[in-house]
N, C-alpha and C positions, 0 to 999 in steps of 0.2 A: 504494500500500500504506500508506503513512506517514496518506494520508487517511480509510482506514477505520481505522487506530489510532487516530486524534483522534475520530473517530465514536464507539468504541467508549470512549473515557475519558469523551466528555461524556455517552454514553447511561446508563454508571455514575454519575457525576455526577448525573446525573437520578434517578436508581432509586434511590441512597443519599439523595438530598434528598426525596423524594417520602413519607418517614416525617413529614416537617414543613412540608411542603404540604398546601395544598387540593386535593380530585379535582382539579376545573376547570382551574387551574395544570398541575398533572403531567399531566392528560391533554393539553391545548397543546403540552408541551413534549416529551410523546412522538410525538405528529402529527408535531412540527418536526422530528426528528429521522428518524423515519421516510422523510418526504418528500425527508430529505435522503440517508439512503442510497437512495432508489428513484432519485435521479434521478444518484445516482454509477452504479448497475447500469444503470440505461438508457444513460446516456454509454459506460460499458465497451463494453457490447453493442455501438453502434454503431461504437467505435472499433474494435473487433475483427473487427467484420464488413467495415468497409469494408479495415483491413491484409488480410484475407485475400482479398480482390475483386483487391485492385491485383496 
């Protein structure tokens, strides 16, 4: 949980700086972030699916 908290401070971070960026820049640094929650929901997913197997 405390992980998608920091996810969501720096994606604000991102979105409040992105007035005084370039596209190019912001768009980067939202891929980054992106990527970075999909591969937290991917992790979840399979940690959840394997607890409920065992």
């Amino acid at each position: 949980m405390l992980f998608l908290v920091v996810a969501f401070v720096v994606l604000a971070m991102v979105v409040g700086s992105a007035m005084y960026l370039p596209w190019p820049v912001t768009l980067v640094a939202a891929l980054i972030v992106l990527t970075w929650l999909a591969v937290f929901a991917v992790k979840e997913r399979h940690r959840r699916a394997a607890t409920r197997g065992a």
